[in-house]
N, C-alpha and C positions, 0 to 999 in steps of 0.2 A: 352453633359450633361450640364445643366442652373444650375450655382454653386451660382444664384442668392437666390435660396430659400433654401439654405443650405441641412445640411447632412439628408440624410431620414433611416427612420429603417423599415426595410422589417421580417414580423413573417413570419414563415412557416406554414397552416393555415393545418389542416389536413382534405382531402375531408367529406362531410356530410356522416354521419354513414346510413347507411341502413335499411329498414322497420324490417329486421329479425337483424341483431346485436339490433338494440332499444329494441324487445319483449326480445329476450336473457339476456340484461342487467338489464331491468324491472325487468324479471324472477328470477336473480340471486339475485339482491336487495332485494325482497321478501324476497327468503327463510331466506337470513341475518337478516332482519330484523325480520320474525317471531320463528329464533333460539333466537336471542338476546333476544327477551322478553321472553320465557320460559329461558332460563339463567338467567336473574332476576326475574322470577318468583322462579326457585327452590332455585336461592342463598338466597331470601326472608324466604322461604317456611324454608330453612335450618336455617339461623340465625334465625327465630323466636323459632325454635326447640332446638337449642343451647341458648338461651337466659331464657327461658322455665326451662331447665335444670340445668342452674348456679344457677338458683332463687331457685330453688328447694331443691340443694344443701346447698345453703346457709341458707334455711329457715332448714333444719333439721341439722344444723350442731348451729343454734341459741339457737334451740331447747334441743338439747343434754346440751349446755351450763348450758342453763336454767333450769334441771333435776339437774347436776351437781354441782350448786348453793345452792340449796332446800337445800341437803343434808349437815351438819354441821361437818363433818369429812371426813377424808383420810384415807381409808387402805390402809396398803403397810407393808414391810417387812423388817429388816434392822439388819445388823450386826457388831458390835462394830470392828474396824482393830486394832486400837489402843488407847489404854487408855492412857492419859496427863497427870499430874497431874499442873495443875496451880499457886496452893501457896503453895510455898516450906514451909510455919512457919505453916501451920496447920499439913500436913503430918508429920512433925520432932515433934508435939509434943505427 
């Protein structure tokens, strides 16, 4: 061994892949690749429908606000638990 051109590094090369493993892996790559785009296509297809629907949400719930504004009073119901009294010099007189 000529230790004149110093240390060498040897890869282990793995033989040339075959005319049918190349169409196989072609083949697999495809269908990956044509799942993936319908996968962002329905996750699209979804978020726009979810997005769609916050809006919607939100637009009748602005809405309600806005009905509930108009109106210049509150009904509701209410019953006395306990009466106070606050100034003790009116009561005593």
């Amino acid at each position: 061994m000529d230790q004149s051109q110093g240390p060498q590094i040897r890869f282990a090369a793995r033989p040339q892949a075959g005319l049918i493993e190349r169409i196989v892996f072609f083949v697999l790559g495809l269908v990956v690749l044509v799942a993936a785009f319908f996968f962002i296509g329905i996750a699209l297809i979804a978020g726009a429908i979810l997005a769609v629907v916050i809006l919607l949400r939100f637009w009748w719930f602005k809405r309600k606000l806005r009905r509930t504004n108009e109106e210049s009073y509150v009904e509701g119901e209410y019953r006395v638990v306990e009466t106070v009294i606050t100034d003790q010099r009116r009561s005593g007189e």
